[in-house]
C-alpha positions as CSV (number, residue, x, y, z in Angstrom):
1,X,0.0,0.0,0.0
2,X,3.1,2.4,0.6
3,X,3.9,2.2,-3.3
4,X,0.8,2.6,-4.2
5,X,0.0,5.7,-2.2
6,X,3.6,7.0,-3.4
7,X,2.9,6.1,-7.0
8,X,-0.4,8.3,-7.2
9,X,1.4,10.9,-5.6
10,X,4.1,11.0,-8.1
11,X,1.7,10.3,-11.1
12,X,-0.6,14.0,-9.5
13,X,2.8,15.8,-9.6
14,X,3.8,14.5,-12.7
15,X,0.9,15.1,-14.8
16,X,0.9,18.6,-13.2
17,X,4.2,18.8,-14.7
18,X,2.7,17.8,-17.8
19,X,4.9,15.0,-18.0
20,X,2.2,12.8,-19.6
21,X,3.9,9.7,-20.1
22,X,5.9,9.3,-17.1
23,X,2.4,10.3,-15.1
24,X,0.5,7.2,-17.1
25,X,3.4,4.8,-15.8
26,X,2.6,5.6,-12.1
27,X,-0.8,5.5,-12.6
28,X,-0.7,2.3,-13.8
29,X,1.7,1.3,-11.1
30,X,-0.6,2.1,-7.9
31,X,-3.5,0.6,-10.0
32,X,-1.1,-2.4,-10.1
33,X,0.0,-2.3,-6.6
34,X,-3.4,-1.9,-5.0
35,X,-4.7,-5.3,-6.7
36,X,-1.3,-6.7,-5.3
37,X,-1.5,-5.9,-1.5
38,X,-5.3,-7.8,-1.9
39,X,-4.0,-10.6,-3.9
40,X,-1.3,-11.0,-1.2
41,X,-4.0,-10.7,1.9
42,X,-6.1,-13.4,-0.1
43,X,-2.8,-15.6,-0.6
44,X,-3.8,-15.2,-4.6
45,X,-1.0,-15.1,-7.2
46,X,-0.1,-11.6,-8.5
47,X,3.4,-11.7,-9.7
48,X,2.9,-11.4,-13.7
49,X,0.5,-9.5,-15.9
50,X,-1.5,-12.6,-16.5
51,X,-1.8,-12.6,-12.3
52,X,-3.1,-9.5,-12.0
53,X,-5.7,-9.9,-14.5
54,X,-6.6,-12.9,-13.1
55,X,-6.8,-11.0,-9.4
56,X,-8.9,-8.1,-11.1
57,X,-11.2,-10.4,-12.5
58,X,-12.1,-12.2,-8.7
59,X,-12.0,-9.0,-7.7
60,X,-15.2,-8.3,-9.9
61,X,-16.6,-11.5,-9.0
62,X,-16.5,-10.6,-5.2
63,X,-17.8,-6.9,-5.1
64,X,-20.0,-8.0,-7.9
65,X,-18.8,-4.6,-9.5
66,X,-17.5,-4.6,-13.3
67,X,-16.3,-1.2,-13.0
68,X,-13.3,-2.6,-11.2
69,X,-12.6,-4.9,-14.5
70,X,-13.4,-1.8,-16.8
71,X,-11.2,0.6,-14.4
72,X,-8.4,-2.0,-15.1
73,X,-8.2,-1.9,-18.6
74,X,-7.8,2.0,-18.3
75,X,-5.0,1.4,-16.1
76,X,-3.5,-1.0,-18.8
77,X,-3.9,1.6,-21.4
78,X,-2.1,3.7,-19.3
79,X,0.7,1.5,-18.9
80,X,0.7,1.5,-22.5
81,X,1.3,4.8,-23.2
82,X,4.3,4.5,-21.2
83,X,5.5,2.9,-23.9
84,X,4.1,3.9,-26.8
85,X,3.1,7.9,-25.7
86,X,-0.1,7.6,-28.1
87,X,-2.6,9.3,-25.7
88,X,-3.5,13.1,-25.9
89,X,-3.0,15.2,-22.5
90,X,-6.6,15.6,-22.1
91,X,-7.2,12.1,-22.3
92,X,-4.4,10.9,-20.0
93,X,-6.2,13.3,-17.5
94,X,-9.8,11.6,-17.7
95,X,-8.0,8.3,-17.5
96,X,-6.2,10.1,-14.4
97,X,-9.3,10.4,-12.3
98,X,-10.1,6.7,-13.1
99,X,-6.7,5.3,-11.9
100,X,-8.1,7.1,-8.8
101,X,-11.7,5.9,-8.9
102,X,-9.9,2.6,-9.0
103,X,-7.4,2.5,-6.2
104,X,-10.7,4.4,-4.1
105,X,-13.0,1.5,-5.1
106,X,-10.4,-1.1,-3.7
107,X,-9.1,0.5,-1.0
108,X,-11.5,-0.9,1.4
109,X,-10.2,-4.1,0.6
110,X,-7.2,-3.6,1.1
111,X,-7.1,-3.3,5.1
């Protein structure tokens, strides 16, 4: 939980910066690291991609809420434009206040 509060943080200062790309990486990176501390509380597996899914998807299937499946894929379009710097500012900014939505939505969980 310590990245992922420290991740978010970064990610608001960076797109502030307007440093878009580097912002999309850290939002994708507390996204990630909220569904890891609840995979590890569950005893789930969470160390690949494939894991995380896979986590994101009980995840659903326990709150019963497909926004937390639908607020995932954001976060993986995020983590693509890390690599691929496709998305416009504005839209890394909407996508911005759903990494947040997400991590909100799980937080709970998490304790």
């Amino acid at each position: 939980m310590a990245l992922n509060e420290k991740y978010l943080r970064d990610a608001d200062r960076l797109l502030a910066d307007g440093d878009y790309v580097q912002a999309s990486e850290k939002y994708w990176g507390a996204m990630a690291e909220i569904v890891k501390a609840i995979a590890a509380l569950r005893g789930w597996k969470h160390f690949s991609h494939r894991e995380l899914r896979e986590a994101v998807s009980l995840l659903r299937e326990e709150t019963g809420d497909a926004d937390v499946i639908r607020l995932f894929s954001i976060g993986e379009s995020l983590h693509a434009n890390f690599y691929e710097n496709f998305m416009k500012p504005d839209d890394v900014k909407i996508y911005a206040e759903d990494a947040h939505s997400f991590v909100d939505k799980l937080q709970p969980l998490a304790a």
